[in-house]
N, C-alpha and C positions, 0 to 999 in steps of 0.2 A: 738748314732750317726745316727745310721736309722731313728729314729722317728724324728730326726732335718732334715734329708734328704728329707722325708716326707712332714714335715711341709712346705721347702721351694719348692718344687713343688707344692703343694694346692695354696703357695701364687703367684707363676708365672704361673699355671694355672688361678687364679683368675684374676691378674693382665691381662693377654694370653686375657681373654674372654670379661674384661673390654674393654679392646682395641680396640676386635671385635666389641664389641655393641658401640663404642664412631663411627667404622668408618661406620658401619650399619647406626645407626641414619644420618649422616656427608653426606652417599650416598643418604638416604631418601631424607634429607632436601634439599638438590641440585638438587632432581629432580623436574621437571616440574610440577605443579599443572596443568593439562588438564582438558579441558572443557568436561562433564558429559553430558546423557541424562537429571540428574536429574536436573541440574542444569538449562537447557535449559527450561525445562515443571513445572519449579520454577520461571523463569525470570519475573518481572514484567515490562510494556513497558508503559512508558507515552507518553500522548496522549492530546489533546484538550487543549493546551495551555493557558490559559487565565490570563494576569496580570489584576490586578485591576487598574479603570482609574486613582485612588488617585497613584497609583506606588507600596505601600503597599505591595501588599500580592501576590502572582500568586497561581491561581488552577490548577489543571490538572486533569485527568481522569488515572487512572492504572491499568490496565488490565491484567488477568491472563487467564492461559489454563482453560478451563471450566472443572469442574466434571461429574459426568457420567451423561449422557440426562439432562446437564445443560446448559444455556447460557454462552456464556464466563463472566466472572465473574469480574466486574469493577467497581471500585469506585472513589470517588472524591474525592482528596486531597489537604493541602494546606499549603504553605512555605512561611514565612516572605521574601521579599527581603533583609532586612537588616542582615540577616543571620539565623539560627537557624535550628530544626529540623522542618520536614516537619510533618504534622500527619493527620492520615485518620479525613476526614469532616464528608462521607455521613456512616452509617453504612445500614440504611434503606432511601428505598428501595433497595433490594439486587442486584441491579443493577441501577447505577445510571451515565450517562453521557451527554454532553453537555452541560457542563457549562458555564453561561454567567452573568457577574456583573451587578449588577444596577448602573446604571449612580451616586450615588454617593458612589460608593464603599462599602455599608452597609449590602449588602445583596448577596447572590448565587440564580440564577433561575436555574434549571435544569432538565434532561429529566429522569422520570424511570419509575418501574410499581413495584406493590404490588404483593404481592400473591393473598389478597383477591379483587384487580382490576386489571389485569392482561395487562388490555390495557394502552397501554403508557402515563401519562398525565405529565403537566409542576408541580413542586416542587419547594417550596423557603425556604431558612435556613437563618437566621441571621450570620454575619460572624464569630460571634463568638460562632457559636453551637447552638444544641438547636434540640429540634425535627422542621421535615422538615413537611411542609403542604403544602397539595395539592393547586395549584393555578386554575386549570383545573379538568374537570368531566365531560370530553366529550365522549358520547357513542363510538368511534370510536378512536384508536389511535394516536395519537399527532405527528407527524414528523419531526417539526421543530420550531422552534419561535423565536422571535424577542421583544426588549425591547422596549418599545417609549422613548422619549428623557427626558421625565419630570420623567420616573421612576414609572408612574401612572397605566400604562397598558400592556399589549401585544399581539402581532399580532402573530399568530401560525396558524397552516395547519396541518389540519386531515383529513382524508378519506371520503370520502362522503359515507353514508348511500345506501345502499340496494336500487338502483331505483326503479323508479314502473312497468318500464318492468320488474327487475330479480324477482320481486314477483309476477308480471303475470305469468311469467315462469315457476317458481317453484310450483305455484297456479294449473297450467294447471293439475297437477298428473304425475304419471310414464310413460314414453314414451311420452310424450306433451310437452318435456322440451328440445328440440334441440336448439343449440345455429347456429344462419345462419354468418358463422363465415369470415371476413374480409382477405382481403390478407397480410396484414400487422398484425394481431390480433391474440395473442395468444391463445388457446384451453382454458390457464387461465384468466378468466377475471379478467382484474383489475381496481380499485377505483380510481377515479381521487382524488386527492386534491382540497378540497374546504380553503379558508379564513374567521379564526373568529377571535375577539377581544376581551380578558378578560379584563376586567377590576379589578384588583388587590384588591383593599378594599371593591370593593360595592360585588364583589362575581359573577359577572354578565358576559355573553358573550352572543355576538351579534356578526349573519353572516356580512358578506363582500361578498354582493353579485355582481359580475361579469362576471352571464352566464354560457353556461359550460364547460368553458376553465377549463384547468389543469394548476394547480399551483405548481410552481416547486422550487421557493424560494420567499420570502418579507422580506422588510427590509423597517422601518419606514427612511422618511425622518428627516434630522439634524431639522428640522423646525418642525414636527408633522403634518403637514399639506396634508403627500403624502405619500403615497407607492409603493414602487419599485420592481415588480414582472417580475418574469421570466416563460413566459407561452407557453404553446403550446397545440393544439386543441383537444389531448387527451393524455390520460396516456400509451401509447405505444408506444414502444421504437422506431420505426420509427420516430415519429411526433415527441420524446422528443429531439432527437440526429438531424435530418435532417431539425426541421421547429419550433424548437422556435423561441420567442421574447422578446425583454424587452418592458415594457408598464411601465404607473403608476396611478393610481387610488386614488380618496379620499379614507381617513378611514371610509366614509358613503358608500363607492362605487357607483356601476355605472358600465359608458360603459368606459372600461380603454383606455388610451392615448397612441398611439406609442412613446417610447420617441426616439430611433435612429434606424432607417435601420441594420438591422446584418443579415449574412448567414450561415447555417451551427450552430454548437455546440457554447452554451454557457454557461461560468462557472465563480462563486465566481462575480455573478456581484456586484457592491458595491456603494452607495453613496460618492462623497467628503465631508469632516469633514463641508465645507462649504455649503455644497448643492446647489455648481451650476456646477457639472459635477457629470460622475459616468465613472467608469471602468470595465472591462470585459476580460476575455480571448475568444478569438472566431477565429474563423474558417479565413483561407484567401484568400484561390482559391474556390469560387462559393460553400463554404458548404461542400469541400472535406475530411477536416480534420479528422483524426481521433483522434487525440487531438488536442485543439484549438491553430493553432501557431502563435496567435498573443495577445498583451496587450493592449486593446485599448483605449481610452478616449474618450467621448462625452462631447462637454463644452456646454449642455445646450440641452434644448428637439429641437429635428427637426435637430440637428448638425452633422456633419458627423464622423462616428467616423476612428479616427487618432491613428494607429499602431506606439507606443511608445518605441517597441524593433525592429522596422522592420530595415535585414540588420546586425544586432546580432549576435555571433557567439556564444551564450548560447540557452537555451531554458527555459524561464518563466515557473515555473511549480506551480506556485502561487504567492496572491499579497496582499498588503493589504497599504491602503493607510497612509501615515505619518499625522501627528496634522499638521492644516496650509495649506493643501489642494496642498501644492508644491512639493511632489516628494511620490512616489510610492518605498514600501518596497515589495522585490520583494525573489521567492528562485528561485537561475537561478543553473543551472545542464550543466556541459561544462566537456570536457576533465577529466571525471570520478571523477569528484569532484563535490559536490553539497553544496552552499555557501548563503547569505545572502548579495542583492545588493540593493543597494538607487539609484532611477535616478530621477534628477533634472528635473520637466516638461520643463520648461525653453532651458537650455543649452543641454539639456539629457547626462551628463553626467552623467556616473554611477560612483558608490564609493565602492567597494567593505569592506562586514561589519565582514565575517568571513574569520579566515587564515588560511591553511592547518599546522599542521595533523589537526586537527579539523575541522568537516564535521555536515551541517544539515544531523541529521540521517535520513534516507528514509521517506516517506509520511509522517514527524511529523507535528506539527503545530507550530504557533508562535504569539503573537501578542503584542501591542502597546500600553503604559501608553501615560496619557495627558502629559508627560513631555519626552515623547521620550527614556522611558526604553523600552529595547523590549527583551520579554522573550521568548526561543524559548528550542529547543532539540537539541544538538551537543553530539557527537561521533568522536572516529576513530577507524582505524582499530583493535588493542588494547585496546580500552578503552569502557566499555556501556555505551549507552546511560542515559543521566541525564538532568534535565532545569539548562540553565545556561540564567543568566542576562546581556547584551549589555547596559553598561550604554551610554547616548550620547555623552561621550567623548571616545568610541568605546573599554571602557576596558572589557575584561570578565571577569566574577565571576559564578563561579559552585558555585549552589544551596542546589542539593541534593544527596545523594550518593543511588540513589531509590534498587540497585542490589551490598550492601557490599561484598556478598560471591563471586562476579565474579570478584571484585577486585584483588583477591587473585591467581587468574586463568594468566597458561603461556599460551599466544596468537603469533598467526602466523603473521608477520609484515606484513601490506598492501602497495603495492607498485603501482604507477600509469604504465604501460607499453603502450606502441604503436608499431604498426604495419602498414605494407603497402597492401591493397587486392591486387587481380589479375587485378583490373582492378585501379590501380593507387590511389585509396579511403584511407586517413587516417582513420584509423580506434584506438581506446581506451580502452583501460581495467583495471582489478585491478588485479594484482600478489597476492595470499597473497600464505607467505612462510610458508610450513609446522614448526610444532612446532621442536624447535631444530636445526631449519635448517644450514647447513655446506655451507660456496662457495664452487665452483668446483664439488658437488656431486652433480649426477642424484635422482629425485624422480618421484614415480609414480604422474601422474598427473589428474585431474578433471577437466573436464570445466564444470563447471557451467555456464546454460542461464536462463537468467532474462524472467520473464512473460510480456507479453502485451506490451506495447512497453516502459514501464520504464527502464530510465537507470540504470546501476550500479555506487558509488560511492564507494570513499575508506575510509566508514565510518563501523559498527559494524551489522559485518554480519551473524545474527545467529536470525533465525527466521524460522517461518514454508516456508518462499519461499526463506529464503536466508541460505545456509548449509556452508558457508565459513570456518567460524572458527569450525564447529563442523569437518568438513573433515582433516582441518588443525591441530587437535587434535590427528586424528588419522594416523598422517605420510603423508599427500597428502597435493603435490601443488596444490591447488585454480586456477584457470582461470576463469574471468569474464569478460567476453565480450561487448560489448556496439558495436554490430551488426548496420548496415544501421537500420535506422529505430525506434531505441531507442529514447528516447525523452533526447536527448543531442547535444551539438552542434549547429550548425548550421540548417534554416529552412530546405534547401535542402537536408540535411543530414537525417533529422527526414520525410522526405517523401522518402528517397530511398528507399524502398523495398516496396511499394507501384505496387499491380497489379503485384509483382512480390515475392510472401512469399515463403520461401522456396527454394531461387534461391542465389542471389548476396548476401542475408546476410548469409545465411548458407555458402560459400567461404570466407566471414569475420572472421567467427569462423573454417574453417580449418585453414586460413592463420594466425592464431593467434595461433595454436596450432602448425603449422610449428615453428613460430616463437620463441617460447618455445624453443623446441626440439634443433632447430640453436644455441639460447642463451648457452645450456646445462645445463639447469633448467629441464626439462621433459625427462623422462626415454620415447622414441620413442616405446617402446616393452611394456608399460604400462600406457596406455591414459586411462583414462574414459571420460564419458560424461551424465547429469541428466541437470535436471529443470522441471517447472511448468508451466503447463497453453501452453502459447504460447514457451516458450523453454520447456516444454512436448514433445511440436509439434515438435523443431527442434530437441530434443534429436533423439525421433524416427524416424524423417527422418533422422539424421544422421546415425543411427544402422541399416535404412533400406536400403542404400543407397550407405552405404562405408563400409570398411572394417576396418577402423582408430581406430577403439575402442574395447577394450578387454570388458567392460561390460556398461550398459546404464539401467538409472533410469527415467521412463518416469511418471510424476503425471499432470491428470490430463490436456491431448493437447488432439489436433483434430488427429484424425488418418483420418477422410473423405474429404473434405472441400467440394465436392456436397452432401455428405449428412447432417451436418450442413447446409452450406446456402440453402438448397433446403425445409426440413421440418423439422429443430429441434433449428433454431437461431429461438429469438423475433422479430428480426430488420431483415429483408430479404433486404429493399430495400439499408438500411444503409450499408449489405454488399459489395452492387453494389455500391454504391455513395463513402464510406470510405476508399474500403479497395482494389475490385479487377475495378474497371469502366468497367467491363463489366458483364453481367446476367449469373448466374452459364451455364445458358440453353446454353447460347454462348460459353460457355469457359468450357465443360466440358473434353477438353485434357489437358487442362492445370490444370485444378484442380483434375485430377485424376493422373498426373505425380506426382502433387507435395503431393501427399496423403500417410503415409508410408504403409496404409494397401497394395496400390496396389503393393508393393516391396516386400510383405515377403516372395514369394519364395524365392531370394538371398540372405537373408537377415543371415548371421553368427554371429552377434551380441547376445551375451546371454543379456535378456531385463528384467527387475526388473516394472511391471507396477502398480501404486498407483494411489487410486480413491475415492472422494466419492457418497456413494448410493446416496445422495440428488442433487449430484451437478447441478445446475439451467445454470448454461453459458454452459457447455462441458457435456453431456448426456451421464451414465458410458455405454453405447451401444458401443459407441468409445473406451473403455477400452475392450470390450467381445469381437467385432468385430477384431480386432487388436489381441490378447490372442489366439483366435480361430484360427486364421492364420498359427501364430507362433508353434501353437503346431502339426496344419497340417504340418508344412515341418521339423517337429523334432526339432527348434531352442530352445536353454535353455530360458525358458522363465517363468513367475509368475507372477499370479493377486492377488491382494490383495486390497477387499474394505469394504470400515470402512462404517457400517452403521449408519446414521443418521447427517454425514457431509456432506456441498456443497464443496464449490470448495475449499476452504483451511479445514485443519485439524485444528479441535478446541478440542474437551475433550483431555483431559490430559491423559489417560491410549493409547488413537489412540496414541498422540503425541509420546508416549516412543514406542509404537510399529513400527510406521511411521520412526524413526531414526534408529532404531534397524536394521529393516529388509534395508535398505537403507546400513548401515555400511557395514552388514555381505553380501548381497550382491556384493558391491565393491571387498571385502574383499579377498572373498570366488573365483574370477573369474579374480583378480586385482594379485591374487599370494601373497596377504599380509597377514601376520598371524594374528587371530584374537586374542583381549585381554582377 
């Protein structure tokens, strides 16, 4: 009777423990799969768009976080439209992008470099495999090129050679070598762009001589007959941003031809499929722009050119012309969406070609078969990015699944939200809701700001300048701002903060955090605030400045703005023309209010600062100088810079460290426990 008593406790223990382990696994499975570092610095991000003209096949470029003192590491890829899997093209060279079709679909031209030729030269592969051979074996790296229309040659832009001064100079000996250096001219000299033409079979290239204008793009005309160059009088960023032009030139060259009047920045200029106009994004008040806010048309050399979105309540942020020469495919960026739009030259009506949740993911690319597929990169906030096909009867088809493991991944929903500033301004953003997220509960909240004056869209935000979904993994509401001055909206809108940084948009991004708090989405006792570059800038003037924020991630912004524009920008004059219309020398109260070093006695904000050693735009001096401040008035503060990055973080070991220390930060000073 014992040993029966026995036995059935062993089996309701058994049974007891089965149960646990059924509701154990049961608990597992129900929880969220959250987004990783690892998963983040595993992501691959396609890039460089390109269908075949025949409709065929689309390539793309896909790019990974680089290895230790590697390049970022990217290859060429390639996906039947008609369905199937996608598979790596290029193996060698270990770095391979810009890819561009031959006019009848049969071939790949693209940009890399060898180990044993380390300088960049043009590449061609058959479409269907094959070792790639060199097309180019130009002593100086390759920057760009262009096909002819016949498939026979190409027009490409390399560096020009060692002048005869810099080898007088260096000839002279040690000490005989001073550079008598320009007000606009950086301490580094640099190589203009010169124009040469390969010729594909014979093996052969010959200059396109021009003078010694800087060449800044060509693009063969529909005819073969002409070239359409974007130049300006030196390679300096003054003269590249405040005083190009477009011209066009034989393929024998010469002395190039104005083809229309433009002011100010110009970008993606383009031929029509017919070659009797060309298009351009450019500047609209007298060269002020600091992105070009207009899409213009010229119907013909000498013609005026004709602003195609003027009046708009989006912002052109690319374009690329339709077969038939009658309507312009366009990615326009409006009310935190960013879309794919056709406008009829004609009637100018637009058609809009993508629907929300689906968003062009941020800076990708896209382009155009002779039959009107157009291949591009869509996202949302839940979904990564992938190439999906627009056929011309406007259906979509997903491509490729390039990131399976992030499929599998629980994401924080992206929501469009708005707001009203202080001073009347509709202002835009993106909600994304923490993972899990409940109605009615407070969470601590992040605002994320966007760099430079790009806007936010509510497409897949996980990247080294965009931290959405990684925060949202970790229990925080996301706030993303589309501040005055973002390039969304309307034109007026995308110039408001203009001559005035650091002022009316930084009130955008309180009034947006008010707004939260009202809504009863954001815990008021536990705000944060980060971003990059130019929301670097407003992070740290926000922490320098208010008291609103429990902890602040600054990567990467201007902590001076007279010392930037005074001795450490490229473009001095560009600062004055773009950005503030008056000379630092004039305005140095206003550029030292708005500067956070000059705040950090007040400043209570514990501040997390990331940098890198190389960075070329933002000088880590502005990380030391700022750091050294802060640790004078006792404020919790941390530098931390990754040697051998510029201004974004590329190797993969930075990247895991870059989110880590970012997290535990938050984390550590936000009151949230860490995992």
């Amino acid at each position: 009777m014992h040993t029966r008593n026995i036995r059935r406790g062993l089996r309701a223990s058994v049974a007891f423990g089965r149960l646990l382990l059924l509701l154990s696994t049961a608990a597992t499975a129900s929880e969220p799969r959250r987004l990783s570092i690892d998963d983040i610095v595993s992501m691959g991000t396609p890039q460089a768009v390109r269908i075949s003209p025949d409709g065929k096949h689309v390539a793309f470029v896909l790019s990974r976080a680089a290895r230790f003192k590697q390049p970022s590491g990217s290859s060429i890829w390639l996906v039947p439209t008609a369905g199937g899997t996608a598979r790596q093209y290029t193996r060698s060279p270990t770095r391979a992008y810009s890819p561009q079709w031959s006019p009848n679909s049969r071939s790949i031209a693209f940009l890399g470099a060898r180990s044993a030729k380390p300088a960049t030269q043009v590449y061609l592969m058959d479409v269907n495999g094959g070792e790639a051979r060199p097309i180019t074996d130009h002593p100086t790296a390759v920057r760009s090129f262009d096909w002819s229309p016949d498939g026979s040659k190409i027009v490409y832009l390399a560096a020009a050679k060692e002048s005869r001064d810099e080898k007088t100079r260096k000839s002279s000996g040690p000490g005989y070598d001073e550079i008598d250096l320009g007000p606009s001219e950086p301490v580094e000299r640099l190589r203009r762009s010169e124009i040469w033409i390969a010729d594909i079979e014979a093996g052969q290239r010959k200059a396109v001589s021009i003078g010694p204008l800087h060449v800044l793009s060509a693009q063969w005309s529909p005819e073969g007959n002409s070239l359409l160059l974007t130049v300006a009088d030196s390679p300096y960023p003054d003269d590249v941003q405040l005083r190009p032009r477009l011209v066009t030139v034989a393929p024998s060259g010469g002395e190039p031809d104005l083809y229309c009047a433009t002011s100010g920045k110009i970008r993606r200029a383009r031929w029509s499929p017919d070659g009797r106009a060309i298009a351009f994004l450019g500047s609209l008040e007298n060269g002020t722009d600091f992105y070009p806010g207009g899409l213009f048309v010229c119907r013909g050399k000498g013609s005026t050119p004709e602003n195609v979105v003027a009046g708009s309540s989006y912002a052109a942020e690319d374009f690329r012309w339709m077969p038939g020469s009658r309507s312009l495919l366009l990615t326009a960026a409006q009310d935190a969406q960013r879309y794919l739009l056709r406008i009829d030259l004609e009637t100018r009506n637009p058609t809009r070609l993508v629907s929300s949740p689906l968003q062009v993911q941020f800076r990708s690319d896209y382009s155009i078969s002779d039959e009107q597929r157009i291949a591009c990169v869509l996202a949302k906030s839940t979904k990564p990015p992938d190439i999906w096909i627009l056929e011309p009867d406007a259906v979509a088809k997903q491509l490729t699944h390039i990131n399976p493991e992030l499929e599998g991944r629980t994401y924080g929903e992206g929501e469009r939200v708005r707001w009203t500033a202080e001073d009347g301004w509709e202002i835009s953003g993106v909600l994304i809701k923490p993972v899990g997220f409940q109605a009615g509960k407070r969470y601590p909240m992040i605002t994320h700001l966007h760099g430079s004056n790009v806007g936010e869209a509510n497409d897949f935000q996980v990247s080294t300048s965009h931290w959405g979904q990684f925060l949202a993994a970790h229990g925080y509401a996301v706030l993303m701002t589309n501040y005055r001055g973002s390039l969304m909206d309307s034109y007026e809108f995308r110039r408001g903060a203009r001559g005035d940084f650091g002022g009316k948009d930084l009130g955008d991004i309180l009034a947006g955090v008010d707004a939260m708090v009202e809504r009863g989405v954001a815990d008021p006792d536990r705000l944060g605030v980060g971003g990059i570059s130019y929301g670097g800038y407003l992070t740290a003037l926000a922490a320098t400045t208010t008291t609103r924020f429990k902890a602040a991630v600054m990567v990467s912004g201007i902590s001076s703005w007279f010392g930037i524009h005074t001795g450490q920008t490229q473009a001095p004059q560009s600062a004055v023309q773009l950005e503030w219309d008056r000379s630092p020398y004039e305005n140095q109260e206003l550029l030292l209010r708005r500067s956070p070093s000059t705040h950090v006695g007040k400043t209570k904000t514990p501040l997390l600062i990331m940098w890198g050693e190389k960075d070329p735009a933002i000088p880590v001096t502005h990380a030391v100088q700022l750091f050294r401040g802060l640790q004078h008035y006792g404020v919790p503060s941390k530098l931390i810079v990754f040697p051998r990055e510029g201004h974004l973080i590329r190797e993969r070991n930075h990247l895991k460290q870059y989110y880590r220390r970012m997290i535990e930060w938050f984390d550590e000073h936000m009151g949230i426990p860490s995992e």
